[in-house]
N, C-alpha and C positions, 0 to 999 in steps of 0.2 A: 177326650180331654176332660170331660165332665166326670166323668167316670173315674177318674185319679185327682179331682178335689179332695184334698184336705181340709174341708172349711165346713165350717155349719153355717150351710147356706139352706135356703127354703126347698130348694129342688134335691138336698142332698140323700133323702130318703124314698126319693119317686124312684119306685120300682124300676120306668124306663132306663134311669140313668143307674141304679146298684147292677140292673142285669144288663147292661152296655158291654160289658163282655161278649157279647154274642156277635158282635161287630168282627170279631177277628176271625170267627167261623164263617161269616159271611166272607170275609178279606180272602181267606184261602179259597173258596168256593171260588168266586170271581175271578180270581187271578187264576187257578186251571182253566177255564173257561178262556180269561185274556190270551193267558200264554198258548193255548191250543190254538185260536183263531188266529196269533198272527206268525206261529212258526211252524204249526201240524207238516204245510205243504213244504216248508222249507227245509226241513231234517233229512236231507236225504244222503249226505256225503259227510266224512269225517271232516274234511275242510267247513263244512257246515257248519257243524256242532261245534269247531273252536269260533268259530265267528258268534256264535250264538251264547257261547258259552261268556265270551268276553263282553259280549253286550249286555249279559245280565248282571255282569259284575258292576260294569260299568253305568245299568242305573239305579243300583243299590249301593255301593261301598262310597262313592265321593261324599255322600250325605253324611254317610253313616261316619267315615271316618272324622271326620270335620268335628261331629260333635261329641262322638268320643275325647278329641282333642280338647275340647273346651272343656268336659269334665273332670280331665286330666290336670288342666290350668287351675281350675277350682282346687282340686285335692292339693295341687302344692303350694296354692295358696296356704291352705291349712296346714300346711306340714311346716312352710318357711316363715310363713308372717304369726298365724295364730298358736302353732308346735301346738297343733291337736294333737295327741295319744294318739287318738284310733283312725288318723293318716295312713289312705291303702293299704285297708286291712278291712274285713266284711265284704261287704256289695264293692266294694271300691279296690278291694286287693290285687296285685300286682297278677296272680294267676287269673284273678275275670281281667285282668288290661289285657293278656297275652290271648286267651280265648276269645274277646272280644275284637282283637283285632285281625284274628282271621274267622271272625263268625260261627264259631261253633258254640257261642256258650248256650245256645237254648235246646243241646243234647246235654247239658250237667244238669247238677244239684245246685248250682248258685247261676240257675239261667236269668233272670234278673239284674246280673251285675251290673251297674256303672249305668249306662243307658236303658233303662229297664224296659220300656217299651222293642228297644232292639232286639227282645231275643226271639220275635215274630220274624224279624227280616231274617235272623241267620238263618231259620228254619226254611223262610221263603226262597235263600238264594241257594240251598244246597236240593230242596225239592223242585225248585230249577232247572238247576244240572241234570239231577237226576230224571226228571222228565226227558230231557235231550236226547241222555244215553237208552231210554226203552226206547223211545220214536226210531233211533238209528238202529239199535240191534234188531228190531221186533216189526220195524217194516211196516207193509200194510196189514200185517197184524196185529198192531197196535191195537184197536178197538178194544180186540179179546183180552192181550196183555194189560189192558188199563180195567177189563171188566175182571181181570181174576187180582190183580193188586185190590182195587175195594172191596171183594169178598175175603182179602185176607185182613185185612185191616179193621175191615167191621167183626170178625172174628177175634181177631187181637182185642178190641174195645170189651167185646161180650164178656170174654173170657179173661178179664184184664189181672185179678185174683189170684193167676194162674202162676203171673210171672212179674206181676207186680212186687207180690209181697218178698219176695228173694229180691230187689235192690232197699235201698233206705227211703225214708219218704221224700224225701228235696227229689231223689233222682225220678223217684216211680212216680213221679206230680211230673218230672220235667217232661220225661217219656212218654206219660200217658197224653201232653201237651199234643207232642210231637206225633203221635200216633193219631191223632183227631184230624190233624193240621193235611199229615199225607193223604187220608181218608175225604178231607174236603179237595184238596185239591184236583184231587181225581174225579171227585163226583164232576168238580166241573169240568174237564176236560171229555168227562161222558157225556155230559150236558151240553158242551159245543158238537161232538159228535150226531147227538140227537138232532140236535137246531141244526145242522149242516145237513141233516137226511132230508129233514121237513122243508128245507129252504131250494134245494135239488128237485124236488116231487109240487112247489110251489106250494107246499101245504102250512099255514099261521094258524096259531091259536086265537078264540075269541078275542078280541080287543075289551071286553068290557069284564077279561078276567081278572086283566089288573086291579083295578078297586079293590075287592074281592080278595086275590091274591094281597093287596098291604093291608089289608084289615086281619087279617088271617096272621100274617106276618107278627105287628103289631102286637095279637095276644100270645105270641109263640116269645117275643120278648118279655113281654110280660112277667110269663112263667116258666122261663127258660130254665132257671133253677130247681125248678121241681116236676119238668118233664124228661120221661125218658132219652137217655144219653144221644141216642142216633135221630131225634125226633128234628132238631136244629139243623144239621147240615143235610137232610134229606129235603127239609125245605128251602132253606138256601138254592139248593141243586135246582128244586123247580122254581123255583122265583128267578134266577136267575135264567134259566130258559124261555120263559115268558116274557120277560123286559127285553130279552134280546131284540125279537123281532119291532120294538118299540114303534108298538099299532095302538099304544092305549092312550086314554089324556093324562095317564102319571107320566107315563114316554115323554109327552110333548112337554110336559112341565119340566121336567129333568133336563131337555135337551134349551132348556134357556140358557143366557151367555153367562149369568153370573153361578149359575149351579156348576154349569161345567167348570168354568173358572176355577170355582171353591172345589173340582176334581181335579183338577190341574194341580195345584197347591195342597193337594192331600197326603200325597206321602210327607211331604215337610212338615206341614201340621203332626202329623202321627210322629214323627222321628222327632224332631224340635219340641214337641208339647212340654217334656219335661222337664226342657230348663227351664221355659217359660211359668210354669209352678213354682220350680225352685226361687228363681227371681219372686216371684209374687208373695213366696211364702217371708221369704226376706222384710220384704217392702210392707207386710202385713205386722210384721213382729217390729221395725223398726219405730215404726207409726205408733202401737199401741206402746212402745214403750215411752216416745214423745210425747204422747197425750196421759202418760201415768196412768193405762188400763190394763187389764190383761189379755194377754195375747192369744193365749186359752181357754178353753171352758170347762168349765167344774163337771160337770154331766160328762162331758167326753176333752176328756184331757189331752187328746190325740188330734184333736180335731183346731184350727184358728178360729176364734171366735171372736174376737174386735172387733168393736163398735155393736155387735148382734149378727141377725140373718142378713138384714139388708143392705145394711154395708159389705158382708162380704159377699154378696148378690152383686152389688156393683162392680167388688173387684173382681168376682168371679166373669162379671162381660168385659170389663176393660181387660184382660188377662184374656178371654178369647180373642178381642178385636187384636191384638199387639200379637199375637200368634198369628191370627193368620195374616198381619199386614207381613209379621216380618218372616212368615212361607212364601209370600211373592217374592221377596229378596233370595228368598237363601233357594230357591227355585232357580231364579233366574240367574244367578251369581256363582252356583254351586251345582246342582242338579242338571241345569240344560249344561251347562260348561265341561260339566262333566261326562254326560253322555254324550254329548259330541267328538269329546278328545277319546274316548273307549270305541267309539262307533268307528272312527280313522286305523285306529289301530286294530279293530274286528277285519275292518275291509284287507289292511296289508298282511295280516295275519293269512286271511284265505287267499291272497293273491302268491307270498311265498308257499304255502301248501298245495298251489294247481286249481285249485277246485273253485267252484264258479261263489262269485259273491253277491249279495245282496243290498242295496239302499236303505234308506228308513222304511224302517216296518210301521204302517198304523192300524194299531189295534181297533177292536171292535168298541172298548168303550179306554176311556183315559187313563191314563197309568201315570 
């Protein structure tokens, strides 16, 4: 969220937060890993796979739909009350409404549209799926089949020159997106394979690697921008391996009521963050124009700059605290309501197809 400030705030130029992008590389790591740990054993019958298939729709699109709607509401605002010109047309155009409502836009050229942060989840729900379908064709061969997808993918990456430059650039940025995105995922689900050998054989990594491991973390953030392409999700991969067995004191710190919590209300945070900008950027320009200042600044005309740094420091924490109060809501109201009504319909799904069906799954870490 910090990382899609528009504001010249004090923190706006901390390395941490320009290269906060690396968050999404982590996101995908993770999530192979999640989705291996809580459906690897359960893939085993095509009645399976539509149960599974339906439960992953159903804890990504209620979210997701909702707020596309709201943006929708916005744009005709602008069409009916303000008669903008440029009313769904750009990021907002009626072809990202139609892509975005079945989740493909973060395979185009305008993967950004409309909900900009969204075009992580389309990616998310379709390397999903396709997780499910190698698990069911590929058996307890799977291991292998998941160790020859990331040597093809880190190939794709190397060699990205090859077949990049034959699409245009919007597309060869979305693709090469997407080609990182499948390549973490997989590490992580190699990475629960690993952790599930180790945990078989009784065997943990030191506890006192963790430290260590986020300090290490930490400067890989840092200079995320200027180290080699594969350097990021190859430590994801092990960071993620090592927290699992959560033997260390960053474990213990992690596993407090309010951190989990603030996991709990994470995907809402992520999906919601950018109305809550949008709002703030509003509430910023309104303001400065009440008090007869500018709204912008001369140095960076892109950027809000009323009242200075520290005023939009301020609005910059009141605008995180209203995200994530109103993530518990849309959590609660929209996400669990949602999974549950997807989750009934996964279970009669496999109950008409024969094949045996499954309860709630809980994962290894919060989803």
């Amino acid at each position: 969220m910090l990382f899609h400030f528009g504001a010249t705030t004090h923190f706006h130029d901390w390395r941490l937060v320009r290269n906060a992008w690396a968050a999404v590389d982590f996101f995908f790591t993770l999530s192979g890993f999640v989705i291996a740990s809580a459906y690897y054993e359960k893939l085993r019958h095509a009645s399976e796979f539509v149960q599974y298939a339906i439960r992953r729709v159903g804890r990504l699109y209620p979210l997701h739909l909702c707020v596309l709607a709201v943006y929708v509401g916005i744009e005709l605002v602008h069409l009916l009350y303000w008669h903008a010109p440029d009313a769904f047309t750009g990021n907002r155009s009626v072809e990202g409404l139609v892509q975005s409502l079945f989740l493909v836009q973060g395979f185009t050229a305008n993967h950004e549209c409309w909900n900009y942060p969204a075009w992580s989840i389309s990616v998310e729900l379709w390397v999903n799926l396709s997780f499910g379908a190698v698990v069911l064709a590929a058996g307890r061969r799977f291991p292998l089949a998941a160790l020859v997808i990331a040597v093809a993918f880190v190939a794709a990456i190397w060699w990205e020159d090859l077949w990049l430059d034959m699409l245009t650039p919007e597309l060869a940025g979305a693709l090469n997106d997407v080609a990182s995105s499948v390549l973490e995922f997989t590490l992580g689900v190699l990475a629960y394979q690993l952790y599930a050998a180790f945990r078989a054989r009784g065997l943990k990594p030191w506890a006192v690697l963790e430290p260590l491991a986020a300090a290490i973390g930490a400067y890989i953030v840092l200079h995320a921008d200027t180290l080699p392409d594969l350097t990021l999700p190859a430590f994801c991969c092990g960071l993620i391996f090592l927290f699992a067995f959560e033997g260390g004191p960053l474990s213990s710190v992690l596993k407090t009521p309010r951190l989990v919590q603030l996991g709990t209300y994470s995907y809402s945070i992520y999906l919601t963050h950018s109305l809550y900008l949008y709002a703030f950027g509003l509430a910023v320009l309104a303001a400065a124009h009440a008090l007869g200042i500018p709204g912008y600044g001369h140095a960076h005309p892109d950027l809000l700059a009323a009242g200075g740094p520290w005023a939009m420091d301020a609005a910059a924490a009141l605008c995180v605290a209203c995200t994530i109060g109103g993530s518990a809501l849309t959590y609660r109201y929209i996400e669990e309501p949602g999974r549950r009504g997807f989750n009934r319909v996964a279970v009669a799904a496999g109950a008409v197809a024969g094949g045996r069906s499954y309860g709630r799954v809980q994962p290894a870490f919060p989803r």
